[in-house]
Structure formats: C-alpha cells, structure tokens
PDB file of N, CA, C and O in Angstrom:
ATOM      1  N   UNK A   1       3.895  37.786 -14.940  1.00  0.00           N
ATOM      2  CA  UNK A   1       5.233  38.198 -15.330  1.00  0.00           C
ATOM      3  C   UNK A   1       6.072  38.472 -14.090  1.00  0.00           C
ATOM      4  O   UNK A   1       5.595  38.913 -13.044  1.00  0.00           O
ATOM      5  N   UNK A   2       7.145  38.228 -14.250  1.00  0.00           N
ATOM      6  CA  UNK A   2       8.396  38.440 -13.477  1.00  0.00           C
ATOM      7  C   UNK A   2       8.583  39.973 -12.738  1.00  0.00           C
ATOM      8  O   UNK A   2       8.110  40.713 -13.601  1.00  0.00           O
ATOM      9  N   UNK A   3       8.924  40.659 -11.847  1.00  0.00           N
ATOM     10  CA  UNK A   3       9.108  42.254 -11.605  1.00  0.00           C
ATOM     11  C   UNK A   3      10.023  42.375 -11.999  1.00  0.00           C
ATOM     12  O   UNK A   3      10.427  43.455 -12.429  1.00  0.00           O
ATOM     13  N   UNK A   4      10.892  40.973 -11.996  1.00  0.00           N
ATOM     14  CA  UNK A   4      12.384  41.330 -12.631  1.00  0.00           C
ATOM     15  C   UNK A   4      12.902  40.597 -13.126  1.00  0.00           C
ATOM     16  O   UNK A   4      12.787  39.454 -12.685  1.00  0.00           O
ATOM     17  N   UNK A   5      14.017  40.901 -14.669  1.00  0.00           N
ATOM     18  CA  UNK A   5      14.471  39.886 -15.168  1.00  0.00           C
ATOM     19  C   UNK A   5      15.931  39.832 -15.140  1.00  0.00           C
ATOM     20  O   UNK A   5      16.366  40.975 -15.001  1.00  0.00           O
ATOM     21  N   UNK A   6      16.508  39.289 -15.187  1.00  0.00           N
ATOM     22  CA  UNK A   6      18.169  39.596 -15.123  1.00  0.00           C
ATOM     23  C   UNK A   6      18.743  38.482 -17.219  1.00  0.00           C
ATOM     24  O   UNK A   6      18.837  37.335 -17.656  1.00  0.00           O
ATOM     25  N   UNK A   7      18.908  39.810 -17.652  1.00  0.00           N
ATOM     26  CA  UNK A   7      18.948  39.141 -19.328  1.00  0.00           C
ATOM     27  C   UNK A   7      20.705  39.461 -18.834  1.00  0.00           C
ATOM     28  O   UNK A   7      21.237  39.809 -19.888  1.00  0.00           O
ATOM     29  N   UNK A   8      21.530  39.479 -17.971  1.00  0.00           N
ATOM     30  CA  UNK A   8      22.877  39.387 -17.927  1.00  0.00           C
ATOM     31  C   UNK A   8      23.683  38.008 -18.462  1.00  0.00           C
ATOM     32  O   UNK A   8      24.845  37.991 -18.869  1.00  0.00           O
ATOM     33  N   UNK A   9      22.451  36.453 -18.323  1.00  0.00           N
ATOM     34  CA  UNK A   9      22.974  36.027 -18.565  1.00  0.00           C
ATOM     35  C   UNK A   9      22.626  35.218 -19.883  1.00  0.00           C
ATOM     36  O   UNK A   9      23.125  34.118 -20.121  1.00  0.00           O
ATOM     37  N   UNK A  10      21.570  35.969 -20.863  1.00  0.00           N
ATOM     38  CA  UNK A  10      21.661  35.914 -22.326  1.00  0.00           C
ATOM     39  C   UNK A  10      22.528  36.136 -23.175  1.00  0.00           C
ATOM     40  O   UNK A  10      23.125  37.212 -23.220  1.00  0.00           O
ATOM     41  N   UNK A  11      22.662  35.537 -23.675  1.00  0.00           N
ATOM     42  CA  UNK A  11      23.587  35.387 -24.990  1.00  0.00           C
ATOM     43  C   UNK A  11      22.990  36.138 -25.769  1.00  0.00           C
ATOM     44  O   UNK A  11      23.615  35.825 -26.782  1.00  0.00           O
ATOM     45  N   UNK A  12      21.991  37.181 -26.245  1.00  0.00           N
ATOM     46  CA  UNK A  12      21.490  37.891 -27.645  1.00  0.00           C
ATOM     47  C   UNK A  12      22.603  38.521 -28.271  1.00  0.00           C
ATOM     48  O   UNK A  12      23.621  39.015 -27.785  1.00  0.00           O
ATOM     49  N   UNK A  13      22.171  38.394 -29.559  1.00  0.00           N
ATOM     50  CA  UNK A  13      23.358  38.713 -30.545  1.00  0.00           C
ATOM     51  C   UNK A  13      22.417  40.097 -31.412  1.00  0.00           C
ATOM     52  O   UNK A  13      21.192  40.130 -31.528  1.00  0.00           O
ATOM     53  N   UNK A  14      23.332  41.074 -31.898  1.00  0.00           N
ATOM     54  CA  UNK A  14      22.688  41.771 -32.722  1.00  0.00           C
ATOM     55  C   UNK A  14      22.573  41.829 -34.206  1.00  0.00           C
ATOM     56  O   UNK A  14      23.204  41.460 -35.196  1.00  0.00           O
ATOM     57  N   UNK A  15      21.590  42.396 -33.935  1.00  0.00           N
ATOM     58  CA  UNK A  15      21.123  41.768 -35.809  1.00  0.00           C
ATOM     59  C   UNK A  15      22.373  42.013 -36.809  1.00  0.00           C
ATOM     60  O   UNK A  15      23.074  43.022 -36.727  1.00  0.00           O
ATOM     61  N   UNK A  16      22.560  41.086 -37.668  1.00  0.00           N
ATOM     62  CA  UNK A  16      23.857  41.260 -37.935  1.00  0.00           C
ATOM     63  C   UNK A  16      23.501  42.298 -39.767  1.00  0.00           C
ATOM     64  O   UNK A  16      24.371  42.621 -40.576  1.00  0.00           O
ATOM     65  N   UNK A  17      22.210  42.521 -39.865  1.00  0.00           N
ATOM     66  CA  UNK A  17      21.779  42.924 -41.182  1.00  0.00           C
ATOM     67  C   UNK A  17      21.037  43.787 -40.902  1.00  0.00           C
ATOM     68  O   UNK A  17      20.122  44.051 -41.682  1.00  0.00           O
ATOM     69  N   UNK A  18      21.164  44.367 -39.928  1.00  0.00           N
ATOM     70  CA  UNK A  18      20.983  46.117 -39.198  1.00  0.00           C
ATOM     71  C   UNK A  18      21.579  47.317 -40.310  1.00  0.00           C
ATOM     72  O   UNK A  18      21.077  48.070 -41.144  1.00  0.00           O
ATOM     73  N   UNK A  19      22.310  47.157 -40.034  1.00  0.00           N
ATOM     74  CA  UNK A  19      23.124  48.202 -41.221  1.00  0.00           C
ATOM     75  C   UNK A  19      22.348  48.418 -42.252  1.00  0.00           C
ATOM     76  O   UNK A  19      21.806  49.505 -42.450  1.00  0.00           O
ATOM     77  N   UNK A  20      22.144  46.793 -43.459  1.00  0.00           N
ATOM     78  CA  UNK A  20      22.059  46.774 -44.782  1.00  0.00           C
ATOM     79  C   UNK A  20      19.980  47.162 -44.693  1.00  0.00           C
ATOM     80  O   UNK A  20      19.323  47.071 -45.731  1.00  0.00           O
ATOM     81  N   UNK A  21      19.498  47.437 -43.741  1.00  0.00           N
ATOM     82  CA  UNK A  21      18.096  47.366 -43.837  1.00  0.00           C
ATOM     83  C   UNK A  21      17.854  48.984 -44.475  1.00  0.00           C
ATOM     84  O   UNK A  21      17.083  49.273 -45.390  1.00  0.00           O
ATOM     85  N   UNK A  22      18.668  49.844 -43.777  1.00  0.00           N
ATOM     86  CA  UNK A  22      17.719  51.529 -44.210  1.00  0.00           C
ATOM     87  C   UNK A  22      19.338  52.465 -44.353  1.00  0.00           C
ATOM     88  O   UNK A  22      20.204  52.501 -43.480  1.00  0.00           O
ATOM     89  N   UNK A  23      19.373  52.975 -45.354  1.00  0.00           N
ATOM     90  CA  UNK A  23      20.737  53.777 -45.691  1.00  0.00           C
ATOM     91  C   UNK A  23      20.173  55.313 -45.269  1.00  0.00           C
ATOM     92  O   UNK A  23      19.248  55.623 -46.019  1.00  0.00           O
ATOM     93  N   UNK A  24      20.381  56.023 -44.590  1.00  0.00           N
ATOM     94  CA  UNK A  24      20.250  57.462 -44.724  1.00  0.00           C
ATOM     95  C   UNK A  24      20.808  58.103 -45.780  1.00  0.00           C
ATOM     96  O   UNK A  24      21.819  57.841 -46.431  1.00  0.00           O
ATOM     97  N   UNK A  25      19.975  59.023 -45.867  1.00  0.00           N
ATOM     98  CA  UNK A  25      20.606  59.434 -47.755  1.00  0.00           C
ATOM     99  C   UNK A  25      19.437  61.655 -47.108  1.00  0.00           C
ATOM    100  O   UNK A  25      18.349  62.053 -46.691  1.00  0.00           O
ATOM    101  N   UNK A  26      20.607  62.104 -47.460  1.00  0.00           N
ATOM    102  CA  UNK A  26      20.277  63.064 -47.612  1.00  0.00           C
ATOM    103  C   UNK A  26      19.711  63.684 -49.079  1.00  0.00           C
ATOM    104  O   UNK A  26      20.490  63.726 -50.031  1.00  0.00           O
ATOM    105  N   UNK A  27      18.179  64.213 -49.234  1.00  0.00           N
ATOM    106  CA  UNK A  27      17.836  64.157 -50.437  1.00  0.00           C
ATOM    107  C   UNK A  27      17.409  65.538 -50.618  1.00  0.00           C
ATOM    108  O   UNK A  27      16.647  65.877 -49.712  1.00  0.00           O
ATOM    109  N   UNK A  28      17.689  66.666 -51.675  1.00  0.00           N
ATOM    110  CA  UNK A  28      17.060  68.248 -51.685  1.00  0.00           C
ATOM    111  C   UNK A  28      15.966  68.106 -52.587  1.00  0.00           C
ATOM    112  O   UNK A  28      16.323  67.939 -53.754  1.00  0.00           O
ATOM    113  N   UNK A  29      14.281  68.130 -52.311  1.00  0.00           N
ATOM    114  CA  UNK A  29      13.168  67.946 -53.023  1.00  0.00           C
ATOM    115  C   UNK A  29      12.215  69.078 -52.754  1.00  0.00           C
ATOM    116  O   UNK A  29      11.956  69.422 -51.601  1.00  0.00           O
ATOM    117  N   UNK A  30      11.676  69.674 -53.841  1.00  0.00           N
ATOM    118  CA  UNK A  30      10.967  71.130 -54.288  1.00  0.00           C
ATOM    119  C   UNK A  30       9.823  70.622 -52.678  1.00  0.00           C
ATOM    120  O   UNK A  30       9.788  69.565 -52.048  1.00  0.00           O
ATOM    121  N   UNK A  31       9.257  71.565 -52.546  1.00  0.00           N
ATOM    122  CA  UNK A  31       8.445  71.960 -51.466  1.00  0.00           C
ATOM    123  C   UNK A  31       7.048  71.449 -51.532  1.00  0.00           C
ATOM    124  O   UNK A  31       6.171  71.262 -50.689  1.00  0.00           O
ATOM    125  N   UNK A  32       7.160  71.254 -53.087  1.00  0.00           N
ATOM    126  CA  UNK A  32       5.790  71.189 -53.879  1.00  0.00           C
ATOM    127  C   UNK A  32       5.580  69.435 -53.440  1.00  0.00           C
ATOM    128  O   UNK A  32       4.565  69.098 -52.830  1.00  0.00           O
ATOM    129  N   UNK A  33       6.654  68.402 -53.827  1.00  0.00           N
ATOM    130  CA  UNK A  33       6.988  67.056 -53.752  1.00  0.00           C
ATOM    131  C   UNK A  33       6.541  67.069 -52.178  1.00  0.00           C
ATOM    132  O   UNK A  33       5.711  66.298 -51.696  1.00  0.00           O
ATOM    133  N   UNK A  34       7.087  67.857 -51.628  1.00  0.00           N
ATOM    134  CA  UNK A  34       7.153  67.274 -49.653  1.00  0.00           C
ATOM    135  C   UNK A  34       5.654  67.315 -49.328  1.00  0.00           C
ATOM    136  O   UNK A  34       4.963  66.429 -48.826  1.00  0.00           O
ATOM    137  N   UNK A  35       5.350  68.405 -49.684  1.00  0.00           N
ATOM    138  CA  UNK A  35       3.773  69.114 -49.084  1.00  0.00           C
ATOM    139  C   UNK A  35       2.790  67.800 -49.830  1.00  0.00           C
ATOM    140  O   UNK A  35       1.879  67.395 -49.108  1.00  0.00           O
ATOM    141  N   UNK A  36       2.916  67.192 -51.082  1.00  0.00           N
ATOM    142  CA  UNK A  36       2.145  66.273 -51.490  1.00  0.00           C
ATOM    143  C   UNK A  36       2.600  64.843 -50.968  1.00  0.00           C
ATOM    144  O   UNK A  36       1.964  63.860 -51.346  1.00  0.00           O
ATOM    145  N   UNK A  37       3.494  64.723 -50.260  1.00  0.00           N
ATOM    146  CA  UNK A  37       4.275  63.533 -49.753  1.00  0.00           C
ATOM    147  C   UNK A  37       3.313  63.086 -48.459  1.00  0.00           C
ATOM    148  O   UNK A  37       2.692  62.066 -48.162  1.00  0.00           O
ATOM    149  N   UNK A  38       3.509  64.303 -47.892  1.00  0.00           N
ATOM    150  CA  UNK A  38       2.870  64.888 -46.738  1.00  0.00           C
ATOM    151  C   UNK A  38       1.642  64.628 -46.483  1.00  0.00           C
ATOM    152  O   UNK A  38       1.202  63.772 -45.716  1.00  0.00           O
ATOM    153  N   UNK A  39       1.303  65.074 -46.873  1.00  0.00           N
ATOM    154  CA  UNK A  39      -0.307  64.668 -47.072  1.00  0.00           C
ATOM    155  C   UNK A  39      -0.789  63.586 -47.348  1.00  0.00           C
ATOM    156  O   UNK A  39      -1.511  62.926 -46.601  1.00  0.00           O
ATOM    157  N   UNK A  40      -0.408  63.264 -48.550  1.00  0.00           N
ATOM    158  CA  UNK A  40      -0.874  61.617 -48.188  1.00  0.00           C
ATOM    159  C   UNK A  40      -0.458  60.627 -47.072  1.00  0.00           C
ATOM    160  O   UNK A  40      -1.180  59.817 -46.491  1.00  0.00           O
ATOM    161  N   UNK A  41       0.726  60.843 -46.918  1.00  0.00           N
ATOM    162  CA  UNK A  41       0.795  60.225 -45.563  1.00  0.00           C
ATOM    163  C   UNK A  41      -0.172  60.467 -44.706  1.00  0.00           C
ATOM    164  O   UNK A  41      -0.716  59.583 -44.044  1.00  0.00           O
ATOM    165  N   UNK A  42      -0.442  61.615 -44.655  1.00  0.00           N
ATOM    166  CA  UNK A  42      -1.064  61.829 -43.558  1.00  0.00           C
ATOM    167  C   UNK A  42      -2.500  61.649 -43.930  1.00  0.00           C
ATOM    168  O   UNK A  42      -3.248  62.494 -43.436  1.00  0.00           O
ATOM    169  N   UNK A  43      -2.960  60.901 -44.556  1.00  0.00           N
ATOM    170  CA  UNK A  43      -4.500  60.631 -44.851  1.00  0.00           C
ATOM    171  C   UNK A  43      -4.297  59.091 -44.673  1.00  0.00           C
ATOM    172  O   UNK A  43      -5.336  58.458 -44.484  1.00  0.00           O
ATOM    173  N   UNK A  44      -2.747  58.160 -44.712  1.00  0.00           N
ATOM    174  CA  UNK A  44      -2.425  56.853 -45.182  1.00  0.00           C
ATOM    175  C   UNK A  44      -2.453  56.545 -43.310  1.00  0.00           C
ATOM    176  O   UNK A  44      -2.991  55.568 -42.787  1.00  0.00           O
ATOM    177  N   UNK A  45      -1.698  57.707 -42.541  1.00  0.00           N
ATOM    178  CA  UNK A  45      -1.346  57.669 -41.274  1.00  0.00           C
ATOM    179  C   UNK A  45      -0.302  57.304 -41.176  1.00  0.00           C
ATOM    180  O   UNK A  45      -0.169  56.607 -40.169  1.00  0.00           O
ATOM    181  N   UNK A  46       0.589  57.425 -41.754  1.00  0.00           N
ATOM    182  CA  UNK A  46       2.414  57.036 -41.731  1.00  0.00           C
ATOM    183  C   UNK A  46       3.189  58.209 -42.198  1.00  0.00           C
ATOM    184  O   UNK A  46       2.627  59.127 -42.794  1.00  0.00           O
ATOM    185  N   UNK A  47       4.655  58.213 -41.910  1.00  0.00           N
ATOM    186  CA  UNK A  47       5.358  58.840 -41.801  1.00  0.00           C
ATOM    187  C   UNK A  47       5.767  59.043 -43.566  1.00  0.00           C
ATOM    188  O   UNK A  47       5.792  58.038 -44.276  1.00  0.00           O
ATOM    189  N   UNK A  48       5.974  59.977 -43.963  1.00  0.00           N
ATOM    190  CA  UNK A  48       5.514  60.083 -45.449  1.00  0.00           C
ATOM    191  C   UNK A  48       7.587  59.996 -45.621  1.00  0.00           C
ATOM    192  O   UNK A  48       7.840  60.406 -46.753  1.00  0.00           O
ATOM    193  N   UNK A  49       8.665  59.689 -45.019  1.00  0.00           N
ATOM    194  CA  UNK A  49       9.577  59.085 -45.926  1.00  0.00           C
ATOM    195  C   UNK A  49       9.322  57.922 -46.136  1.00  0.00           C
ATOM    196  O   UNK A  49       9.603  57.652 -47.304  1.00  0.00           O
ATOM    197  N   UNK A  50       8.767  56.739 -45.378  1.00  0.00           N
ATOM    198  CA  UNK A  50       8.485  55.816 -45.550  1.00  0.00           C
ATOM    199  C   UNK A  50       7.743  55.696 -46.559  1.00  0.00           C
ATOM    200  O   UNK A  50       8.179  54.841 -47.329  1.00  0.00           O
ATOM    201  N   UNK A  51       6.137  56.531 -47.135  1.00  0.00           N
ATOM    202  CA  UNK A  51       5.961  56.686 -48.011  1.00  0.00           C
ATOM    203  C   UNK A  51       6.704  56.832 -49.385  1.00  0.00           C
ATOM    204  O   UNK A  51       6.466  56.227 -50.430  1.00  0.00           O
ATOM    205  N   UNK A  52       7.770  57.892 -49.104  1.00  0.00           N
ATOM    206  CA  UNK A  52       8.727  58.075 -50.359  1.00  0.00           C
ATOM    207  C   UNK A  52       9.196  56.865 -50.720  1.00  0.00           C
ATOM    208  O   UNK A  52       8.982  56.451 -51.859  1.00  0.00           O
ATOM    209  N   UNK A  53      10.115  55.905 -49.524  1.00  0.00           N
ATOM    210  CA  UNK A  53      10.457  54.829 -49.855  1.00  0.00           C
ATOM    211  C   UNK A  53       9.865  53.644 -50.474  1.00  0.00           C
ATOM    212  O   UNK A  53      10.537  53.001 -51.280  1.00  0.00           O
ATOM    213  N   UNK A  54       8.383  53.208 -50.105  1.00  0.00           N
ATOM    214  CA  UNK A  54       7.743  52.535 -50.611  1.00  0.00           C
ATOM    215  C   UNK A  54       7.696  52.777 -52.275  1.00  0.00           C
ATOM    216  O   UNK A  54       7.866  51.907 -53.129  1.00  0.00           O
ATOM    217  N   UNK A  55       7.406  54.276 -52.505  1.00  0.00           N
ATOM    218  CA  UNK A  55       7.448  54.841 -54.007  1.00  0.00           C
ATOM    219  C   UNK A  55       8.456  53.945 -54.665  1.00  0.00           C
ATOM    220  O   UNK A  55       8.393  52.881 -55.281  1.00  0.00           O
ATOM    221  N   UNK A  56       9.519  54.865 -54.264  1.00  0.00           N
ATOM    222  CA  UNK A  56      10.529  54.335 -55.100  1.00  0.00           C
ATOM    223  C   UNK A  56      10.793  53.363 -55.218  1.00  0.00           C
ATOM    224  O   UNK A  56      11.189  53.078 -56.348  1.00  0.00           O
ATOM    225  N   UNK A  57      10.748  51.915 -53.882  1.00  0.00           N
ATOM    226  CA  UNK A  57      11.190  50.464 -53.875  1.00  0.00           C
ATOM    227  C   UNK A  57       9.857  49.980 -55.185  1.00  0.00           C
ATOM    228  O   UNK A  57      10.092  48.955 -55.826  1.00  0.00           O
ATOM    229  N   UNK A  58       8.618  50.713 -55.472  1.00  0.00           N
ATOM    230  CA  UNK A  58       7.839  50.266 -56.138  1.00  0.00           C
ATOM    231  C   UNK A  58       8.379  50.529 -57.593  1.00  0.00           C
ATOM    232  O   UNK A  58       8.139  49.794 -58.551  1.00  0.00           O
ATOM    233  N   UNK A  59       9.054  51.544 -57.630  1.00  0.00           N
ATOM    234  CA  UNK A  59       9.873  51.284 -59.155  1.00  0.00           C
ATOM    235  C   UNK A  59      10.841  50.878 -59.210  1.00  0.00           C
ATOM    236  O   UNK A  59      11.127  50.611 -60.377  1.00  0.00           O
ATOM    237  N   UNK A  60      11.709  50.621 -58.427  1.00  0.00           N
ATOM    238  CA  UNK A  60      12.458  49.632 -58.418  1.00  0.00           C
ATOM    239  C   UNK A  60      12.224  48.245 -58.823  1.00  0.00           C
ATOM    240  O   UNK A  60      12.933  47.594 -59.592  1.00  0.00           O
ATOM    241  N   UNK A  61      11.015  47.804 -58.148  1.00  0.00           N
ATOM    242  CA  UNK A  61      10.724  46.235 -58.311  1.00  0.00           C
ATOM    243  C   UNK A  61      10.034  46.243 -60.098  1.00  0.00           C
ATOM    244  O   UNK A  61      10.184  45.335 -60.916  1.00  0.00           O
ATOM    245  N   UNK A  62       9.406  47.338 -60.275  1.00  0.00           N
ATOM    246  CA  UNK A  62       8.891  47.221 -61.332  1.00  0.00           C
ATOM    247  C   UNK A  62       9.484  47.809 -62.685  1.00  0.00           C
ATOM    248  O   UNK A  62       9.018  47.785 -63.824  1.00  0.00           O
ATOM    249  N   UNK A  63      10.740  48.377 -62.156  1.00  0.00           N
ATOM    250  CA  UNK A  63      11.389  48.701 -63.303  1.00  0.00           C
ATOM    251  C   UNK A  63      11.074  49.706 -63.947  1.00  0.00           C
ATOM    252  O   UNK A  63      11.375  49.748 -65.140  1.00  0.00           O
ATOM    253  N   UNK A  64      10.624  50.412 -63.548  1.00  0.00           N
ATOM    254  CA  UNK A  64       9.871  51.959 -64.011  1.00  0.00           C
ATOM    255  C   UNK A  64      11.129  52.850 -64.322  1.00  0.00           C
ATOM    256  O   UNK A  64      11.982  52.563 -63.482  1.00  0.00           O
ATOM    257  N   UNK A  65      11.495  53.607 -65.000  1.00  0.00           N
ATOM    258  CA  UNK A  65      12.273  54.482 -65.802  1.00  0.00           C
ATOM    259  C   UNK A  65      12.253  55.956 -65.930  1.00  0.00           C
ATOM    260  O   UNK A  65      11.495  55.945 -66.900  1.00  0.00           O
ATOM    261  N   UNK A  66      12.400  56.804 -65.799  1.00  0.00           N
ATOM    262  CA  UNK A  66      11.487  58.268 -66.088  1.00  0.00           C
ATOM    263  C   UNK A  66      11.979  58.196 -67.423  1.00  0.00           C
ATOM    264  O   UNK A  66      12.680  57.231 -67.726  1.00  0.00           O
ATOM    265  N   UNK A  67      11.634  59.350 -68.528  1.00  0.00           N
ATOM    266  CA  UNK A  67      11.984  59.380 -70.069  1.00  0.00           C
ATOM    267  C   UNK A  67      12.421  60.940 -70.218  1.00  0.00           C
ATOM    268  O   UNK A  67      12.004  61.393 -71.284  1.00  0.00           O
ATOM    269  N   UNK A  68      13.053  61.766 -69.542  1.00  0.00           N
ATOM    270  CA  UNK A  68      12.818  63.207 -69.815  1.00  0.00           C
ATOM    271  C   UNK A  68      13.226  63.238 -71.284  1.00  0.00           C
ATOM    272  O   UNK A  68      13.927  62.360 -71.787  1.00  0.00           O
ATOM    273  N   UNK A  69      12.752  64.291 -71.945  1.00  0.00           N
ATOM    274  CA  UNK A  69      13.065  65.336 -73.108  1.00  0.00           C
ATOM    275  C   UNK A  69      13.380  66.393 -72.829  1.00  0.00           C
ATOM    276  O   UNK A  69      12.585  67.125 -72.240  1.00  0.00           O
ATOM    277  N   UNK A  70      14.479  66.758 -73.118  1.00  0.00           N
ATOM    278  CA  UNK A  70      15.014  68.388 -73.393  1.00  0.00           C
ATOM    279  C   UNK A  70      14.911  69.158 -74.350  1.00  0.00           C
ATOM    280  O   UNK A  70      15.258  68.940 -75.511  1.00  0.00           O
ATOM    281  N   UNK A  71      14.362  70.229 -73.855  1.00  0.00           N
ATOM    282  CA  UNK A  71      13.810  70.915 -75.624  1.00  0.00           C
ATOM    283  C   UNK A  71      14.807  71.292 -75.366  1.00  0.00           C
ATOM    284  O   UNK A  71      15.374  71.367 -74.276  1.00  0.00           O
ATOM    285  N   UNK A  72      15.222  71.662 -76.701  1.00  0.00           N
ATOM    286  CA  UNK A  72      16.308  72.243 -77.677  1.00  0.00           C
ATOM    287  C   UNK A  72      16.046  73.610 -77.669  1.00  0.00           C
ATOM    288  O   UNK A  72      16.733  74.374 -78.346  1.00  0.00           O
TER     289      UNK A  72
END
C-alpha cells in the first residue's frame, strides 16, 4: 500500500439515499421493554435499537397488527 494517497482528485459522490436509510425518532418505552431489549441484545451481541428495529421491520413485513381490548 501507498503511505499516501491524494483522493483530491476523486470524483466520490455521496450516497444520495443516506437520509432515507435510518430516521431518528425519539421513542418514551416502560423500563421493563428497555431492560428486556437489553438483554437480549446483549446475549445476540448487538446494539439492542437495532434489535428494536429489526422487531418492528419484522412486523412490518409480516403485517402483524396488535388487537387491544378495553374493558369497559
């Protein structure tokens, strides 16, 4: 390898679908949700929003619904 490179005269362009990849989203979730989030991540070895995200993109793709009932 080179000691040095001079990329001054590359043309790279930036990803132009940077933006649309990860939205920050501020989310307020019981302690109980994080601490079990948590943990599995940490048995999976990843960062447990990523975990969250996987969750949810998994009901997303699959169309999963929650059903609550409200008692009366």
């Amino acid at each position: 390898m080179r000691k040095h490179y001079d990329f001054a005269k590359m043309k790279g362009k930036r990803n132009p679908y940077l933006k649309a990849l990860k939205q920050p989203v501020t989310m307020r979730l019981d302690k109980q949700t994080v601490a079990y989030f948590k943990s599995l991540a940490a048995e999976l070895g990843m960062p447990y929003q990523n975990l969250i995200n996987l969750y949810l993109r998994d009901c997303v793709l699959n169309g999963k619904k929650l059903t609550l009932k409200w008692a009366s």
